[in-house]
Every structure is written in structure tokens, then in C-alpha cells.
N, C-alpha and C positions, 0 to 999 in steps of 0.2 A: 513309389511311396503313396500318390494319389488311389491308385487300385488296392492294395492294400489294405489302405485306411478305410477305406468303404465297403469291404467287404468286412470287415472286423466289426461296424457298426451294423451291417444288414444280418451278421451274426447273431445278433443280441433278440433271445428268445424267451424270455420270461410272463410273469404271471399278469394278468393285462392290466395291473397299475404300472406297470413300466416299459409297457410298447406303446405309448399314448400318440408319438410320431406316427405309430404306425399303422395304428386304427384312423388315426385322424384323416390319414391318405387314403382312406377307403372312404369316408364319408362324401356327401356330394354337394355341390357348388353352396348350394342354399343355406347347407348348415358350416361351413365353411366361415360363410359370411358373418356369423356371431366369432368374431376375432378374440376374445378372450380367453386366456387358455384356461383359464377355473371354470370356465362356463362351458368352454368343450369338452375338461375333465369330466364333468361331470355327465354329459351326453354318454361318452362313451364308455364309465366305467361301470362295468356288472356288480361290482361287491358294493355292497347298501352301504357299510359303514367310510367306503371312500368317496360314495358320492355323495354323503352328508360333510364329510370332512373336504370336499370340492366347493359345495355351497358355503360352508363358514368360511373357506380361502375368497371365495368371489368375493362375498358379501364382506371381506374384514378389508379387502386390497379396494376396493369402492369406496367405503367408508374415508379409509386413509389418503387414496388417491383423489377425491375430490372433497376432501376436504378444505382446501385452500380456497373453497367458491363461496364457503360461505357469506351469506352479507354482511356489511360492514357494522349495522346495530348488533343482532348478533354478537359479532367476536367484542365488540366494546361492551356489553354484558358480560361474556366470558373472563375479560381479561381483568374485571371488576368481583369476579363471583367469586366463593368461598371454596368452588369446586376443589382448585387448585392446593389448596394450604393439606399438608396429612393430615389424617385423621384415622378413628378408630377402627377396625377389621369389623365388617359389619355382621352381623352374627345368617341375617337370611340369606347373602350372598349376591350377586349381580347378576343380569342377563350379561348375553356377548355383548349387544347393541353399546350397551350401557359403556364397559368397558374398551370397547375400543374406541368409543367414543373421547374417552378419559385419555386414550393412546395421541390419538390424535391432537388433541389438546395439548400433552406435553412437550408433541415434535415440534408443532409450530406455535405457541402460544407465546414466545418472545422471539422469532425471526418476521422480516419483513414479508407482503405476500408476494411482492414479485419473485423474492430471492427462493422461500417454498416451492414455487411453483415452477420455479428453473430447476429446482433441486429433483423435482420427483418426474417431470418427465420425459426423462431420458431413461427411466427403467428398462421399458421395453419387452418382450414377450420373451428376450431370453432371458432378462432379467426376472422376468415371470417364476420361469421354469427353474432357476436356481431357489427359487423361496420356494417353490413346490418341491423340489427334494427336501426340502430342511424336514415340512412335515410329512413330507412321505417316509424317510428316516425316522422319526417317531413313530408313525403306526406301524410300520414293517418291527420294529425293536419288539411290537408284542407279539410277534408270530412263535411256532414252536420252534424249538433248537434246531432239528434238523431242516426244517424250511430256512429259516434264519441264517443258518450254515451256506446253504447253497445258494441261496439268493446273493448273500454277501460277496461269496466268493467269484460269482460272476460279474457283479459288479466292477470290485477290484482289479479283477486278471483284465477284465474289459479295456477299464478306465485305465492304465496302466501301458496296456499294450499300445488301443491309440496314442498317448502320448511320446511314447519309446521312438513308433516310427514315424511320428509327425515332426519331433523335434530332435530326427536321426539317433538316436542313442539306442543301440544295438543292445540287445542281451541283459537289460536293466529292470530294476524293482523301482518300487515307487513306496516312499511314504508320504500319507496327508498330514498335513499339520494347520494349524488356525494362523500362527505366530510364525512371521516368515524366518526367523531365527533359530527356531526348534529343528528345521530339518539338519541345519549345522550342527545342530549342539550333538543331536542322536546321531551322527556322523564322527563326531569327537570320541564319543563315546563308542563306538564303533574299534576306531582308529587303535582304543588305546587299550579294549581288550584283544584285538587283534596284535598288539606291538608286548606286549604283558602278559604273560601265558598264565599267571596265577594270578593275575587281578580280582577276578571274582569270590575270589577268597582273602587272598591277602590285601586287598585292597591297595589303601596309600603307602602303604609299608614298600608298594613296588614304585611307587612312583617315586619316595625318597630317596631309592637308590641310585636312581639315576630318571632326573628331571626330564619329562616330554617338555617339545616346544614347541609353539603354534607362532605361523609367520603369516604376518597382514601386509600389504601393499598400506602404503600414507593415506591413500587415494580411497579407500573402505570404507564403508559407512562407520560413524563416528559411533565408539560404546560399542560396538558388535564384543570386539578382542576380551574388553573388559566383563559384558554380559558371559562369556564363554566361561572366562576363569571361573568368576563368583558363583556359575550353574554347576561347573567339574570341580568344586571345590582346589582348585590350581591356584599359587601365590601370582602375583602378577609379572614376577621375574618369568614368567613361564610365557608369557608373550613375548614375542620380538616385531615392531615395527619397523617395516623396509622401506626406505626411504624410496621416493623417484628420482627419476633422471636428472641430472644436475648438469650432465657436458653436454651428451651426445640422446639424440632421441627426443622423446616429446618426453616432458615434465609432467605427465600424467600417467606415465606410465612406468610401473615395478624398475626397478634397478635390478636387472638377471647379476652383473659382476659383483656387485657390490653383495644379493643376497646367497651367492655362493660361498665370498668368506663370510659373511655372517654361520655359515649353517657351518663351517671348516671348524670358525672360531668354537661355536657352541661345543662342537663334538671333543674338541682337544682337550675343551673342563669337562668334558664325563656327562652333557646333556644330550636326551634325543631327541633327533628333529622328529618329531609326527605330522605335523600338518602344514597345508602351503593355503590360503583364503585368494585367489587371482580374482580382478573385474572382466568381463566380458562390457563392459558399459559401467565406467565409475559413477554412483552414483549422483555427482556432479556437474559432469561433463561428459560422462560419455563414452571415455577411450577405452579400450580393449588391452590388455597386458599382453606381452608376447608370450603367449599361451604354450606355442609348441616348444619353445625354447624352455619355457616353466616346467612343461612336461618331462623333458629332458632330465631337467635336475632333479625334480622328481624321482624318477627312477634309478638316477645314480643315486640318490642316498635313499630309496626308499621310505619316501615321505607320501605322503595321501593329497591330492590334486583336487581341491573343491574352486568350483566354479559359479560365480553367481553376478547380473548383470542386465539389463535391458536390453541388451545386444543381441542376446539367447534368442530374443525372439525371432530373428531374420532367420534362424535353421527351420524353419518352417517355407521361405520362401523359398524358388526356383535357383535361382540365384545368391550363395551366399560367401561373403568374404575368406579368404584363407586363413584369417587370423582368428576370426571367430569359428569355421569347423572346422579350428585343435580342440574346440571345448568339445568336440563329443569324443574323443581322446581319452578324457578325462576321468578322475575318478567318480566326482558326484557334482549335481547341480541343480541350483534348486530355479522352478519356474515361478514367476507370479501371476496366474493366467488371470486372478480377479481381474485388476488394474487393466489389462494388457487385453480382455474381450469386454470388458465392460458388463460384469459378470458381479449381481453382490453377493457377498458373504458364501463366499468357493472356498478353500482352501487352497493354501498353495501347496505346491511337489517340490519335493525333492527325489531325483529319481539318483541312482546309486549302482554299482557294480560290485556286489561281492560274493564268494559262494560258498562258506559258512551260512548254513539259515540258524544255525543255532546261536554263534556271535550277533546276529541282526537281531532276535528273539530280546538277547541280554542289554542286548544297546537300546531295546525301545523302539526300532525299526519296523519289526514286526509283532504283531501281537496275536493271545489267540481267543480273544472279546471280540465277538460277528458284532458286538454293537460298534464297537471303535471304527470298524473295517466299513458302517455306514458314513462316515464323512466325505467318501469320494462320492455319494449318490447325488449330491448337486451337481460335483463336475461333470458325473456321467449323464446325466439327464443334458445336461448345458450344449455341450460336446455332440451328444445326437441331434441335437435341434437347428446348431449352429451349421455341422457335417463339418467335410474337408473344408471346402469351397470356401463357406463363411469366416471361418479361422483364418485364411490365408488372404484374406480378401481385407480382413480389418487389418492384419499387419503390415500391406504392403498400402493401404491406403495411410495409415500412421507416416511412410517412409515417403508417401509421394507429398505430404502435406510439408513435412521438412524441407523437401527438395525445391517445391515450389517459393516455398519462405526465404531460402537459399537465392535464388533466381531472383527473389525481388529485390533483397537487401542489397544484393550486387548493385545495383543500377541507383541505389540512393546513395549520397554526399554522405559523409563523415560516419556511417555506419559501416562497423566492423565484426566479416564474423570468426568467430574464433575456435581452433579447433579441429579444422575442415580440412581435407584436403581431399578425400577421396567424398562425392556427394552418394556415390550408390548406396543404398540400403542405409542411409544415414537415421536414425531415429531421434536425437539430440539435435535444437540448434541456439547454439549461445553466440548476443551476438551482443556489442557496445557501443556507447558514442565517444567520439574522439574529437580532437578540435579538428577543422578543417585544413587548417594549414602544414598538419602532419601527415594527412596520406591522398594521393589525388585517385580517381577513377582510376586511370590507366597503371598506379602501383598495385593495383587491389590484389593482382594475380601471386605478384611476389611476397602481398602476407598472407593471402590461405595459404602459398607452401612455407614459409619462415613459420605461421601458426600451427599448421601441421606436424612442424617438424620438432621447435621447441616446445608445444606447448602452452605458448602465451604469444602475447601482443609485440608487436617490437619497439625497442626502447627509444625509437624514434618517435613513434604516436601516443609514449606515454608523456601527461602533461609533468609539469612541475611541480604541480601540487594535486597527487594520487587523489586524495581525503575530496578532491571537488567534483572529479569528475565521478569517484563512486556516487556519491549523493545524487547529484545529477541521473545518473544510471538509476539508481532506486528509485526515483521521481519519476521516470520515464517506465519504469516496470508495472509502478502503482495504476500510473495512468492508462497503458495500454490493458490491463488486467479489468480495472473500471470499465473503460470502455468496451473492450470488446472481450468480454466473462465466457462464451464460448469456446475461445483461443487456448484458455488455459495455463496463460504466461506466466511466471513466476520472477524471484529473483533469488539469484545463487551468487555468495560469493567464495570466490575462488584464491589463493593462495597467494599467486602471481598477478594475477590479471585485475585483481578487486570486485567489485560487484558490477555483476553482468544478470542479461536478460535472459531466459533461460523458456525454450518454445518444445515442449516433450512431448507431441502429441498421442504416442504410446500411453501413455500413463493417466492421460486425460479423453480424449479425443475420443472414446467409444462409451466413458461419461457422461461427458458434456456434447456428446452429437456434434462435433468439429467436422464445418465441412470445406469444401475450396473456396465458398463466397468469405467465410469468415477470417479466410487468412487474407483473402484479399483486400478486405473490410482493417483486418489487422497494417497493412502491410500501407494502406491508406491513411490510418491514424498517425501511422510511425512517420510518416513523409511530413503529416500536421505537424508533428510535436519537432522537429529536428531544429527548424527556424528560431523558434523559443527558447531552445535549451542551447541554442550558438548565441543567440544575441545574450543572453544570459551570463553564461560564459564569458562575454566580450566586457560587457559594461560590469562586471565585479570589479574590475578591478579601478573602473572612472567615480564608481560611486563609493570608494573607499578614499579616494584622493578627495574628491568632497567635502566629503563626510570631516575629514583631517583637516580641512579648511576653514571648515565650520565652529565656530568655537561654542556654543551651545551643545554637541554633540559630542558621542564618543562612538568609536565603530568597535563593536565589538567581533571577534575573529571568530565563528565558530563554521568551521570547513562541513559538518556533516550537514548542513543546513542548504538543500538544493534552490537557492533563490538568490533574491538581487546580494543580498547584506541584512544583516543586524544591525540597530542604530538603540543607541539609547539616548534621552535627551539629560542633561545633568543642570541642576539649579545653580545660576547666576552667584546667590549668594550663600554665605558662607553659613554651617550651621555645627555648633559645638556639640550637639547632644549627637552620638551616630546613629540612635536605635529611629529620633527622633526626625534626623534625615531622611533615612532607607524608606520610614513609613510614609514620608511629604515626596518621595522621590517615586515610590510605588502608586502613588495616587495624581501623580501627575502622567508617569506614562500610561496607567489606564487611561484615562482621563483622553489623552494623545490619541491614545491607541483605538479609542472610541468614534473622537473627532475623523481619524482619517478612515474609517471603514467607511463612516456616512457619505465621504465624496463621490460625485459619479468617475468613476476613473474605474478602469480595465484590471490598475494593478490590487493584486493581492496584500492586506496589511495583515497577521497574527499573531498570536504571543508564542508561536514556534510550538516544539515538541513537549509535550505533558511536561515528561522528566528531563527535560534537556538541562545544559549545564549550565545554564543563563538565566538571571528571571530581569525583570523590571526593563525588559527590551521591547522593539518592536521589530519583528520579523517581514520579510519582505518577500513578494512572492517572485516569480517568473515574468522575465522581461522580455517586452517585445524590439524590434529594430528601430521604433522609433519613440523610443522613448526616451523623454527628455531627463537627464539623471540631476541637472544641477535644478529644476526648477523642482522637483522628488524633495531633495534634500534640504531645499530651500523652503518647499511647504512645511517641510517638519518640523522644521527651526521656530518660523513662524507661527507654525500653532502652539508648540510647547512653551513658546515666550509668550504668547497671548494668556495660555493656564497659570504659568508661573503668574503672572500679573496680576491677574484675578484672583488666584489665590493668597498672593500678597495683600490687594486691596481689600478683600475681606477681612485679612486678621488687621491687618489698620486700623479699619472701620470698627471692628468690633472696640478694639483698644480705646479708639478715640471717643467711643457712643459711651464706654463708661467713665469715661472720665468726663467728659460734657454732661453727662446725668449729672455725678457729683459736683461739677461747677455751679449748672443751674438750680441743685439743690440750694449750693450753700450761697448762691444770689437772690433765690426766695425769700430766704431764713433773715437774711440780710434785710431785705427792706421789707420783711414784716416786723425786725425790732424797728427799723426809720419810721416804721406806720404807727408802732406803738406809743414811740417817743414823739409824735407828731400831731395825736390824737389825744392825748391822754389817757387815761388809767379808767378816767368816769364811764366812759363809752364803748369801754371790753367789757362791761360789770351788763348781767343779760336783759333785766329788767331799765334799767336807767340809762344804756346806752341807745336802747330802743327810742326810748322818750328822746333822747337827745340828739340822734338824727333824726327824727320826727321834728322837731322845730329848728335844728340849724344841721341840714344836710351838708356830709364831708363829704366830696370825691375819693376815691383811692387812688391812692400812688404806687400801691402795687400792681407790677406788668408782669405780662406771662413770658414764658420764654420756649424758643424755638430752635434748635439745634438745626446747622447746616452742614449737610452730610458733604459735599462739596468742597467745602473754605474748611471744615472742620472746627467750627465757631457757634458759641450759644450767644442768641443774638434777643432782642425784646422784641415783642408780639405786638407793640404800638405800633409799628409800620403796616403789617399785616390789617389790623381792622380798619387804618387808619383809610388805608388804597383799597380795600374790601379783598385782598391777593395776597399771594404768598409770595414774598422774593424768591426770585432763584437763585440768586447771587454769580457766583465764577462757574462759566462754564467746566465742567470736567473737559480734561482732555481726551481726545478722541483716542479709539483704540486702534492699534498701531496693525497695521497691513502691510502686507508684502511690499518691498521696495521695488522686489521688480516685476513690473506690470505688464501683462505680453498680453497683444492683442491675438484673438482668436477666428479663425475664419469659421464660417457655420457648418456646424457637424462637426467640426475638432473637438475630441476628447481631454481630457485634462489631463496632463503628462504627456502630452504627445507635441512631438516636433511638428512646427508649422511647414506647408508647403515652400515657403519662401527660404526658410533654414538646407533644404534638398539640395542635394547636387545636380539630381536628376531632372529638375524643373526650369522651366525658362525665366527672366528678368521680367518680362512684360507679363506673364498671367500672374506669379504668386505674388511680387513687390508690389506689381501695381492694386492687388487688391489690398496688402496692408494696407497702402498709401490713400486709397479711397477710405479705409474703416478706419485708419487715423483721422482723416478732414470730417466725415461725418460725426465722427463724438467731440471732435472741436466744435462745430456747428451744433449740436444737441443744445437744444435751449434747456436753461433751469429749471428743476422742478419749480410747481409751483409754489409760495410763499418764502420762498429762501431766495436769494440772489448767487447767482452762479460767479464761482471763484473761479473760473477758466479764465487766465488773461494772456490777452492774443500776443504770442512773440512778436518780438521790436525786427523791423525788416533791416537787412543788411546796407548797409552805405551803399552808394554806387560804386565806390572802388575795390569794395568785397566783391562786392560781382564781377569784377571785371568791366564796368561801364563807365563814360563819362559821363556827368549832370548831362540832361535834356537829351540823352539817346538812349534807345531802344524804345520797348512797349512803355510807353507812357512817362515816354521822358519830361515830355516838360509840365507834367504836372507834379512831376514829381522836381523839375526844378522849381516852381511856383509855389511849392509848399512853405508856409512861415515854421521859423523856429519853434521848436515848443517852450512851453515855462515851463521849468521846474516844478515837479509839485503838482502841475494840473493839466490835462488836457486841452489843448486850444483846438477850438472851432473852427471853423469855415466862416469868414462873413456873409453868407445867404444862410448859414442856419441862424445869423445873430439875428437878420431880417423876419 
């Protein structure tokens, strides 16, 4: 197959825009060295109009390709400027510069620049070569017909052939399509003038008579069956869904007994089967349908065998499964080499076996536009560039990066992979977290093959509560995807199993440039995050019993939420309006939920998911081994009854400030009548009162008044000028702090268990250092100006301790001490001296 395929490419003799491999291997060392392949194109092409159209390819992929360097003033002007907004068709027209300038702008001018810049370089020179087909495809469309013709059709036969015998399929045609679905569809269509002798004329008239039916495995990309119908103009009764394995086999894969009477049933009402849709790799998980046994029934009812799948890819390698070459068996299959070489904008194959050309013509199979027949000129360019070698090289390294992934996960605690049981040529690896007290190392063996065999996890290491540990699982996706973005990780979920972690390097991995550091980088993060996601797991259920304790709180249940718990704090007292609650309720746990981000603490507080089903909560994030849950639960309390207070003592205050205005008003009002009736009438009047305290001056007996926000009391201003000071009156009371006070040794974080709480720790280092950092803040002298309220505990009798008066350390001073009085401290006679 390898000689072959090489001799099939060294075949390819055409007009020197498309030997460019093969002039470029005559050039020598020096020009070599300019690695660009628009800038070699252009070296070595003779026609003037391709090497102007080699220079606008250089100069548009530079442009676009470093573009992401621009400086940071710059793109902050850009992202400012009017460039952006539509506008009118300008009538002089643009340069290139101008315009792809404009391109450029709209790819990155709202992504971040690291994320652009991960994005675009992993192109690559074959990824080069595939955009230079796109416009070599355009200039070639304007040649003559008969050039157009033969060029086309070498193309094709080319591109064609190597695929046939790289990916074993003997004696096959090939169609390109954009829409990896289309090859299906014109296969349907195929199928169903082949089964319909006057379809072409009589159209639906034949299919009334007796209904075709198309059969899908469960396991099939979701919307395919349905996209089918609505393209073939077919009601949807014209699809059958075959369930999976339900006893016997793995659960991913097609039910053969089960869709034998299915197809029995169909036929007995007068329907025909036509089509069978099998996975070679569900797009899920992976598994391969029992192909040859599909094949089988196939042929007894004369039904049509399409195959399609990630799996495909291994028939390329040296080595491939029995299960997977039945697909070349088969009747048709479509490839995805974009994805699968890392190849943009290829088209995908669908390569096919039939030998009617004229039913292929009517199906849309084949066409007889030399332009249509240019869509393979990316693959074929791609294809020579990459040769055998390279092809087989990116798929077997996709399968060794599985394997290795495979290999690690083994040897780490409570991950599970699923799925597995043969690891060769494996291209999928899905794998999950379980609790650890469901499966140990040394069972690991017996669930690859239980997983292998059923198709899911076994009911042993599934928890009690499915909804947690999926969460957990997506938590864990999110994060290893974050971190290590080269990996390519995803999250799938699955039927049975729930949501799982999902490692396809096929699909990614000649993308994103995945190499063995980064799985290993991968496989290192996954060992970080395990401890996390068990202590997590552990304490949901301590910090629910809490929580329950707690009468300030309420826990609310929400399982999709990968973290400690939801807590909501609920107000003490009682409120009749409910619109008027929810808004005083909403504004205390922001309020809360504000308070506790600012702590220095490890743990995560948020208001949970956009749309999640909860509002007026405080979400909790991921817990570690040592974190302390009741002193968690206990700061919450604590802060949200501090808010509540506050929030109370403001509307008080406000209440009671207006009602003390109108008190002191109407005591003003008041003894300016006692001033009036005290002074008489002659001495309000403007002219004669003047004169009249000019010769017998009144004092006033009106006082001002002073509101105490404190006592909540309006009180008179003669004391005030009297003392030159403002009374303070009753102290407020102090605001209320946590009851329970934990001393902290240095560098303890807040939520975290003290050394002395450990199992693991000795009596003499951790207890003794409380017991030091207790005596020392006993001893803490007062600050200054205040008098310190620490008063020293009363020592035990001697018969508490165990002693008789005037034995031990200081016994007889301690029996010479006088009684004390009540009420006061007695002295010593040499301090009375």
C-alpha cells in the first residue's frame, strides 16, 4: 500500500502550478531556507499571473498572520475607531493592504491576544498549502474548457485513488463535499434511485407506494436521521432509531437482534428497508458497531451499508482492528481528513462503491462542471505535501498520545477510564472521578473489562447522588481545558455514565500542536485537581448538617453546582409586605456576599451560574482537606447578622431622627410662646423693643436643642456651652463578633484547621504553641488610653488540684495568703508599707 501510494503521487504531471513539491526539490539549500510557501511559490512559478497571485497570497497570510503583534496603543485606537461600524460602498474602491487590513481587524478585534495567537499558529505549511489550493481553484476555473477538463480530471482520478488505497477501500469513487453530511445525503439519494426504477420520473409517487426506511444506531450524531428526512423530502415515520445493547455487549453499540426484527417488522407493513447509518467511533465515545455482522444483514435484506466514524482513521495504519476493516466491506464512508491532518478548509470524502455512473450523475455524486470537480485541489495539494509517511505518522501519533493518557490515568486514585478494554489503536479516551472508597488500584483491571464490556461504569462506583458527581466532572473538564488548552479536553455527556471527560486527540491534536509534554503536563494537573474534588465531595455533606444547625441560614439543594454548598442567609424578623422582603433579603446577601470575597481565605464565595435556578444565594466554591466547615458557616452567620443590624439600625435611626426633629420643633415653638408671655408684647414690636432692651436688658430663656443619636432623645444645648463639649451620653453597644474565637498560629489561613486539631501532629509542638499564643495575649498590655477588661482567672483551690494547703510549688504562700473581702481586692502588707 505504502509503494503504491508513492508511486501514484510521483505520477502527478501537470502544468507547473501544481508540481510546486516538485520544483521546490530541485531548488538548492539557500533558497530552501526562505520557508514560506507563497514566497517559494512564487520563486518558482513561470506564469506571471500566478506569481503576482503568489505575492498577494504572501503578503495577505503576513498581514493576517502577524497581525496579533500589533502594539497595545494601536489596537486601543482600533478598538475605539469608526473603522469597525458599516458603512457605505465606497464608490473609488480600496487597495489589498487597506482591505485586509479591515480582515484582520474583524478576526481579532474582540478575542483576547494570547487566545489569537494560539489560534493562528499552528497553521503550518500544510495548512499553507490547503489555502493555496482554494486560490489556485479560482485561477485554474478561468482556463479553457478543454485545459479545465484535463486538469480537473487528473486531479480527481489522483486525489481519489490515493485515498482508496491509503484508507484500504478497493475499487471506489470519491465525492467532495463542504458539509460532512452531504456525502450521506447524495448516498440516499443514490440508494433510492437505485431501489426505485422510475423515480426519476415518477418521483414520490414511488415512494408512496411503498415507504423506504433509513436505520440509525442511538449512538449517531444527534439531527443527522432528521437533516436526512427534511433534505429527501421523507416524513419522519421514514426513520427508525435502533436502540443499543441493553443485556449483553457494550451499550454503545447498535443492537444486530433487536435491529433484525425491526427491519422483519417494517417489511411485514409493506415498508423498504434502504439504508443502515453504522459508527466506526460514536461520535461520543468512540465505539465501533459490530460492522461485519451489520454487513451481514445488510445483504440479506439488501439494504445499503454506510459507514462513518473517527475510528476510519486507524485503516491507514499498519496495524488495524478486525472490527474496524469490516468498514472497508462496506458500502460507502465518509472521511474527515480536515480535522484528522489538521488541514483547514479541505473537504471531506465520502468514497462509495457503485457501478451505475449514470445513477451517481442523478444522485449528485458525480457531476459534469470541471469547476465543481476543483474542490479536491486543496486535498490534493495537501496530500502531496504531507506524502504517505506524514499521514500515517499524525494518525498513529493521535493513538499513541491516547495510550500514554491511558497509562497515566491507570496509576492515579479514584480516576476511572471508561470504555477501554482493548488500548491498541485506541483514538478516544473518556475518563471520570469517582469517590474513592468505590474502586481501589488493584480492582482497576476488572472495570476496563466490565467497562469494556457493558459500556458504562459499574453500579458499584456509581455515587448516590449521580447530579454531584457529574458537576464535579464538568468542573474538572473546565479546568483541565483552562489549564492545559493544548490538550484539547472537552466534556461529553453520556447516557449512562453522565458527564465525563472526553481526551480525542484525532480531532484536535494536529490543531492545536499536542504533544507528549502536554499530556504529561495534562496528566500532572489531573493528579492536582483529584485531592480538591475528594475533599469536596467529603465535606458536602458536613457543611449541610451545619448549615441545618444554623438557624440564621438556609441550605439550599442545588446538585448541579460543583462546590462546597449554597447557603442563603434569611432575616431574623418578620416582614408582611413579600415584594418588600425578597428586595431587603436581595440586598443583604449581596451585601454578605461582598463581605465574604474581601476575606483573605483560599475559599471561593459567587453568586453561582448566570441562569441558574436559585437567586439571592451565596455559592461556594471547592474545598480543600483542611478546611474547617463549622467556622465557614459560622462566619456567614456572623456577617449576615452584623448586615441585618445595621441595616435595621439605620431604619431606626432614620425613624427616630424624624420624629426628634418634630419633638424639638414643637419645644422651640413652645418656649418661644413662654418668651413671649414672659417678655411682653412692647419688646416683639421692632422699633420700641430695641429701645427697651437698650435700657433694661432681658436674658433669653430660649435653649437650643440637640438630638442624641445614641439614647434617641432631644435633649437642651445648656449643658453643651455650659461644659464648652458635647455630651456623649450611653455608650452604643458594641457590634457583635463571632463567639467563637480561634487562636491562629502564623501563616494560618482563614478556614483552615489548626495544626493542634490534626491527627497527624504531636501534643508537644501544636498544643504547646496554642498554649504559648494563649498566655501571650493574656499578657498583652492594654492599649493605650483605655483600660484593659482581660481579668485574670481565679486559680483553683488546692483540693481542685489535687494538693494539700502548704504543699507543692509554693505551698505556703499559698497557705499564708489572707482571705479576700468581697467586693475588693486585698493587698499584701509591704505594698500597704
Amino acid at each position: 500500500m505504502d509503494t503504491s501510494f508513492q508511486q501514484s503521487v510521483s505520477q502527478s504531471k501537470c502544468v507547473p502550478a501544481v508540481t510546486l513539491q516538485t520544483l521546490y526539490d530541485a531548488l538548492s539549500t539557500e533558497e530552501r531556507g526562505q520557508s514560506n510557501v507563497f514566497f517559494r511559490f512564487v520563486q518558482i512559478t513561470v506564469d506571471p499571473t500566478l506569481a503576482e497571485m503568489g505575492k498577494n497570497l504572501n503578503e495577505a497570510m503576513r498581514i493576517l498572520e502577524d497581525g496579533h503583534r500589533e502594539r497595545e496603543e494601536d489596537k486601543e485606537k482600533r478598538r475605539h475607531s469608526r473603522k469597525d461600524i458599516p458603512g457605505p460602498l465606497q464608490g473609488s474602491g480600496q487597495d489589498v493592504a487597506h482591505i485586509l487590513q479591515l480582515v484582520q481587524n474583524l478576526m481579532h478585534g474582540n478575542e483576547d491576544e494570547d487566545l489569537q495567537s494560539h489560534r493562528m499558529q499552528n497553521v503550518g505549511e500544510q495548512g499553507h498549502m490547503a489555502l493555496l489550493g482554494h486560490s489556485l481553484a479560482a485561477y485554474i476555473s478561468v482556463l479553457d474548457k478543454e485545459r479545465l477538463r484535463k486538469l480537473t480530471t487528473r486531479i480527481l482520478s489522483d486525489t481519489t485513488l490515493w485515498l482508496c488505497r491509503l484508507f484500504r477501500y478497493e475499487n471506489g469513487s470519491a465525492y467532495y463535499h463542504e458539509d460532512d453530511r452531504e456525502g450521506l445525503l447524495k448516498v440516499c439519494r443514490l440508494v433510492i434511485h437505485s431501489r426505485f426504477d422510475d423515480y426519476s420520473t415518477e418521483g414520490f409517487n414511488m415512494l408512496y407506494n411503498k415507504q423506504p426506511v433509513i436505520y440509525q444506531s442511538a449512538a449517531c450524531r444527534s439531527g443527522l436521521g432528521q437533516h436526512l428526512c427534511n433534505q429527501l423530502g421523507l416524513p419522519l415515520s421514514s426513520l427508525c432509531t435502533v436502540p443499543c445493547n441493553t443485556m449483553f455487549g457494550s451499550q454503545h453499540q447498535m443492537d444486530v437482534a433487536l435491529l433484525d426484527r425491526l427491519i422483519k417488522d417494517d417489511m411485514d407493513s409493506g415498508k423498504l428497508p434502504l439504508l443502515l447509518i453504522a459508527n466506526a467511533g460514536t461520535p461520543a465515545a468512540g465505539h465501533t458497531d459490530k460492522l461485519g455482522r451489520l454487513k451481514e444483514l445488510c445483504a440479506q435484506y439488501s439494504m445499503w451499508l454506510h459507514v462513518e466514524g473517527v475510528n476510519l482513521a486507524t485503516l491507514a495504519l499498519a496495524y488495524v482492528k478486525s472490527s474496524v476493516m469490516a468498514a472497508t466491506k462496506c458500502d460507502s464512508m465518509t472521511l474527515t481528513l480536515g480535522p484528522w491532518l489538521g488541514l483547514p478548509a479541505v473537504p471531506a470524502v465520502t468514497l462509495y462503491r457503485h457501478e451505475d455512473p449514470s445513477l451517481s450523475l442523478a444522485a449528485g455524486l458525480n457531476s459534469s462542471q470541471p469547476v465543481e470537480k476543483l474542490r479536491a485541489l486543496p486535498l490534493w495539494l495537501s496530500l502531496q505535501y504531507l506524502g504517505h509517511d506524514g499521514i500515517v505518522e499524525r494518525i498513529r501519533h493521535a493513538s499513541q498520545l491516547v495510550f500514554s493518557m491511558i497509562e497515566m490515568i491507570n496509576h492515579l486514585p479514584t480516576v476511572i477510564v471508561l470504555l477501554t478494554l482493548d488500548f491498541a489503536n485506541r483514538l478516544i479516551c473518556i475518563f471520570v472521578i469517582t469517590e474513592p472508597e468505590t474502586v481501589r488500584s488493584s480492582d482497576k483491571a476488572d472495570i476496563y473489562y466490565n467497562s469494556a464490556q457493558s459500556g458504562g461504569p459499574l453500579e458499584t462506583f456509581h455515587s448516590s447522588d449521580r447530579e454531584i458527581l457529574d458537576a464535579l466532572n464538568r468542573w474538572l473538564g473546565e479546568q483541565l481545558a483552562l489549564l492545559v488548552p493544548a490538550s484539547g479536553v472537552d466534556i461529553v455527556d453520556l447516557e449512562d455514565e453522565g458527564s465525563c471527560v472526553r481526551f480525542s486527540p484525532l480531532m484536535t491534536a494536529a490543531v492545536l500542536g499536542t504533544k507528549d509534554e502536554d499530556v504529561d503536563m495534562l496528566a500532572e494537573r489531573l493528579q492536582e485537581k483529584i485531592p480538591v474534588l475528594i475533599s469536596t465531595l467529603r465535606l458536602r455533606e458536613e457543611f449541610r448538617e451545619e448549615v441545618h444547625r444554623t438557624a440564621a441560614l438556609t441550605y439550599i439543594e442545588d446538585l448541579s453546582w460543583p462546590g462546597l454548598g449554597t447557603v442563603r442567609y434569611e432575616m431574623s424578623r418578620e416582614e408582611p409586605d413579600e415584594s418588600k422582603r425578597q428586595v431587603e433579603l436581595e440586598k443583604i446577601n449581596s451585601v454578605l456576599l461582598k463581605k465574604l470575597k474581601e476575606l483573605d481565605s483560599d475559599l471561593t464565595f459567587s453568586t453561582g451560574p448566570e441562569f441558574g435556578p436559585e437567586k439571592n444565594c451565596v455559592y461556594i466554591g471547592m474545598a480543600t482537606e483542611d478546611l474547617d466547615v463549622a467556622e465557614v458557616v459560622e462566619m456567614i452567620a456572623t456577617i449576615g447578622r452584623e448586615i441585618e443590624e445595621n441595616s435595621r439600625l439605620l431604619e431606626n435611626m432614620t425613624e427616630v431622627v424624624c420624629k426628634g426633629i418634630l419633638e424639638a420643633e414643637l419645644q422651640l415653638q413652645k418656649a418661644t410662646e413662654e418668651k413671649l408671655m414672659e417678655e411682653g408684647v412692647l419688646r416683639q414690636l421692632p422699633v420700641v423693643g430695641s429701645v427697651l432692651n437698650w435700657f433694661s436688658p432681658v436674658q433669653s430663656s430660649v435653649k437650643g436643642r440637640t438630638f442624641n443619636l445614641a439614647a434617641g432623645s432631644v435633649d437642651s444645648t445648656e449643658p453643651t456651652y455650659s461644659m464648652k463639649a458635647q455630651s456623649t451620653g450611653e455608650t452604643p453597644p458594641p457590634t457583635p463578633t463571632s463567639a467563637r474565637t480561634k487562636h491562629r498560629l502564623p501563616g494560618q489561613k482563614l478556614f483552615r484547621r489548626s495544626l493542634a486539631s490534626s491527627d497527624c501532629v504531636s501534643e508537644t509542638s501544636s498544643v504547646g504553641q496554642v498554649e504559648e499564643l494563649e498566655k501571650e495575649e493574656l499578657r498583652e498590655p492594654a492599649p493605650e488610653g483605655r483600660e484593659a477588661d482581660v481579668q485574670k482567672e481565679p486559680e483553683p483551690e488546692p483540693e481542685q488540684r489535687g494538693e494539700t494547703p502548704g504543699e507543692g510549688e509554693g505551698g505556703e504562700q499559698e497557705g499564708k495568703r489572707e482571705p479576700e473581702v468581697e467586693g475588693r481586692e486585698t493587698e499584701h502588707p509591704d505594698s500597704l508599707r
